[in-house]
Structures are given as C-alpha cells and as structure tokens.
C-alpha positions as CSV (number, residue, x, y, z in Angstrom):
1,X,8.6,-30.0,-0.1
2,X,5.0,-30.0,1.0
3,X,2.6,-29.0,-2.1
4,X,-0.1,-26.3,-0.6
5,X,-2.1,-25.9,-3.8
6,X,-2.7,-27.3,-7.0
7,X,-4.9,-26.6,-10.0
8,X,-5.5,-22.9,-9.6
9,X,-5.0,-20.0,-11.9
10,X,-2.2,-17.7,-11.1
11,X,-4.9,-14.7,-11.2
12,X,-6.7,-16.7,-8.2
13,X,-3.1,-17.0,-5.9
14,X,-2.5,-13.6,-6.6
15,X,-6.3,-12.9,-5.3
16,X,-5.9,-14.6,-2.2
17,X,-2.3,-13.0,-1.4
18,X,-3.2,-11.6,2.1
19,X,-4.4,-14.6,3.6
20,X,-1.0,-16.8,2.5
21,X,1.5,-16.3,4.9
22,X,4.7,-18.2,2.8
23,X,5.2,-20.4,0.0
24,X,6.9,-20.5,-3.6
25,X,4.5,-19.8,-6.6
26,X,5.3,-22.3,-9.7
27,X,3.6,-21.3,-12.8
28,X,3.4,-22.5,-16.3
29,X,4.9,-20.1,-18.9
30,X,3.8,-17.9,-20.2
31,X,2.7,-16.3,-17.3
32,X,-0.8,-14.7,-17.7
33,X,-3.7,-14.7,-15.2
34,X,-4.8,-18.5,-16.7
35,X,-1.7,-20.1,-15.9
36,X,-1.8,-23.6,-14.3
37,X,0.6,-22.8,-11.3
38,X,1.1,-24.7,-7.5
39,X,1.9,-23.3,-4.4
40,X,4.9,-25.1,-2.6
41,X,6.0,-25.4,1.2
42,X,9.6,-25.6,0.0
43,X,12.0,-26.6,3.0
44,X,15.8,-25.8,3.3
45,X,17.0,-28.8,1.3
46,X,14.7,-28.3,-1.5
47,X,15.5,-27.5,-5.3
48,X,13.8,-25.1,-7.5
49,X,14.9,-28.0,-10.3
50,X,12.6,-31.0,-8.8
51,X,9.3,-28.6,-9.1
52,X,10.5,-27.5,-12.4
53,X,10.5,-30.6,-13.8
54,X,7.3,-31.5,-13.2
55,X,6.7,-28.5,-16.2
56,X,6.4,-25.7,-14.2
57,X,8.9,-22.9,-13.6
58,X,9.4,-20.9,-10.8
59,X,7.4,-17.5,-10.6
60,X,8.2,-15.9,-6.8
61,X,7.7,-16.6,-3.5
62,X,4.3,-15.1,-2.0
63,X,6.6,-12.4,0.3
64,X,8.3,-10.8,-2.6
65,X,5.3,-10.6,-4.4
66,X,3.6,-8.4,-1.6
67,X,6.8,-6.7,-1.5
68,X,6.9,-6.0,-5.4
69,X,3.3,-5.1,-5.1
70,X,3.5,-2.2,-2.7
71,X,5.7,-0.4,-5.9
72,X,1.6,0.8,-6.5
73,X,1.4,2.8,-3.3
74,X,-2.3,3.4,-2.6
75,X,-3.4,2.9,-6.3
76,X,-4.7,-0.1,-6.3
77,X,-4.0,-1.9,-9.6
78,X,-6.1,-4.0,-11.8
79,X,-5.1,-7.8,-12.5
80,X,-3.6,-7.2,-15.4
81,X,-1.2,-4.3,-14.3
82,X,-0.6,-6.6,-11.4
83,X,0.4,-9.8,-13.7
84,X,2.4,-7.4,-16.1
85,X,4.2,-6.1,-13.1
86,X,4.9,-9.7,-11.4
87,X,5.8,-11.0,-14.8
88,X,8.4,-8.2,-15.6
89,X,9.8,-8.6,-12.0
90,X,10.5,-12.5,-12.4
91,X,12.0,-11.9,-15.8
92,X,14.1,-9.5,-14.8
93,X,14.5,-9.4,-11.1
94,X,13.9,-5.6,-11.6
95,X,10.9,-3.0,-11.7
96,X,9.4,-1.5,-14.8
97,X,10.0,2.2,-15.5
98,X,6.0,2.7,-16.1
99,X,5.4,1.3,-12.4
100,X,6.6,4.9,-10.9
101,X,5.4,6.7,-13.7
102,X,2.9,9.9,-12.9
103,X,-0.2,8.7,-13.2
104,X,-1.2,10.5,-16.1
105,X,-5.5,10.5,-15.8
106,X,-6.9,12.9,-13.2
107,X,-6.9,10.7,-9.8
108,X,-10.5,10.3,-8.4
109,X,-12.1,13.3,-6.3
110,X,-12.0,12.7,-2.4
111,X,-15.4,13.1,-0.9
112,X,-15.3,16.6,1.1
113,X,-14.9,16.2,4.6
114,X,-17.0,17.9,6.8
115,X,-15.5,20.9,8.4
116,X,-15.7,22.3,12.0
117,X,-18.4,24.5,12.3
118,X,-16.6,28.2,12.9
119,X,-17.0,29.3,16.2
120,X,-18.5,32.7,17.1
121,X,-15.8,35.3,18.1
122,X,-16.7,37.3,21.1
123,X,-18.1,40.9,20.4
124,X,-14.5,43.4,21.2
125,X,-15.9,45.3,24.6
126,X,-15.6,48.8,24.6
127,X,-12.7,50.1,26.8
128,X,-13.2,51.9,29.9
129,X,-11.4,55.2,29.3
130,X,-8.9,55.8,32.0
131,X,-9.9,57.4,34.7
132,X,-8.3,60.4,36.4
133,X,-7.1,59.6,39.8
134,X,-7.4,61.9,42.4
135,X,-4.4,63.5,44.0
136,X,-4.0,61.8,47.4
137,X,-3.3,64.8,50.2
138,X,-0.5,63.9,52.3
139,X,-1.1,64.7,56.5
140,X,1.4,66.1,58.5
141,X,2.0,63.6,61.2
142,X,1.4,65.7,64.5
C-alpha cells in the first residue's frame, strides 16, 4: 500500500479527478466536501481494514467515481450535487432517483449557429416551343 495523498479535502480529490489515473479514496465520515481523506496505491494483498483503522473509512476508488459521475450526462454538476451523489453511491452502492430526474429549470439557450447563406436558384428558362419538322420527300432511286 503506497499512500499518494494526504491532508486534502475530499472537494479538492474530487477537483483534480481527471488528472488521477487509479487509487482508493479514504475519507473521514461524514463525508462532505471538508473531509480529511487520503488517496491510496492499494496493491493486490491490501485490506480495506489496515487504512480504516488509521480513522478513515473507505469512500471509492477514483474509476468508479468517474464512472458514477457520468450519471449527469452533459450537465455539469455543482460540488455539492457531486458530493450528494458520491456520498449516496458509497452508502448504498446504488444511484439516487433525483440523479435521472428531468431537469425541471429551463436548460440554458444555445448560441445560434450561423447558417449557410441560401444559394440563389437559377431563373426557370423559357422553353423553346417545339418546332414543326418538315416532311422529308422520299426520291425514287432511278
């Protein structure tokens, strides 16, 4: 067990997500975005139990966290909603009904896109009314 990270809030390993690859966050309880927690290198012969009893419990590993968090889609949620969801998840090893809720504010206008500039359709020609063809006059072959 290799210890990555000590003495940071939980809201500040849950703001630096993308740039950890792997690890096992250990946070004190109750878990809010103060909480003393540790990042661990845990190896295959580790236990959860010999972090624990230093007083911290285990929260999630950083790849299930990304995982959980993609439950938001492109919204892109606040700390809190992202503690209350993480929190919920290592409780319950579920997802709360309110994460795929309809979202029920009106979502923020998309800036208009510029549109193609309409082409300008050729002017219809007027048709050449048929002419009449004159009778071709068949020679007798002498």
């Amino acid at each position: 067990m290799k210890i990555k990270m000590t003495n940071v809030t939980l809201a500040e390993v849950l703001g630096m997500l993308r740039k950890l690859k792997w690890g096992a966050i250990f946070a004190r309880r109750s878990w809010t975005a103060d909480s003393e927690c540790m990042l661990v290198d845990m190896d295959d012969g580790d236990r959860v139990k010999d972090v624990a009893a230093t007083g911290f419990a285990y929260f999630m590993d950083v790849g299930t966290v990304l995982e959980v968090l993609e439950a938001f889609g492109r919204r892109r949620p606040t700390m809190d909603e992202k503690l209350r969801l993480l929190s919920y998840y290592a409780e319950n090893d579920a997802y709360p009904e309110w994460v795929f809720a309809k979202v029920t504010t009106a979502p923020k206008r998309a800036k208009p896109t510029k549109r193609a500039k309409p082409t300008k359709r050729a002017k219809p020609t007027k048709r050449a009314k048929p002419t009449k063809r004159a009778k071709s006059t068949k020679r007798a072959k002498p």
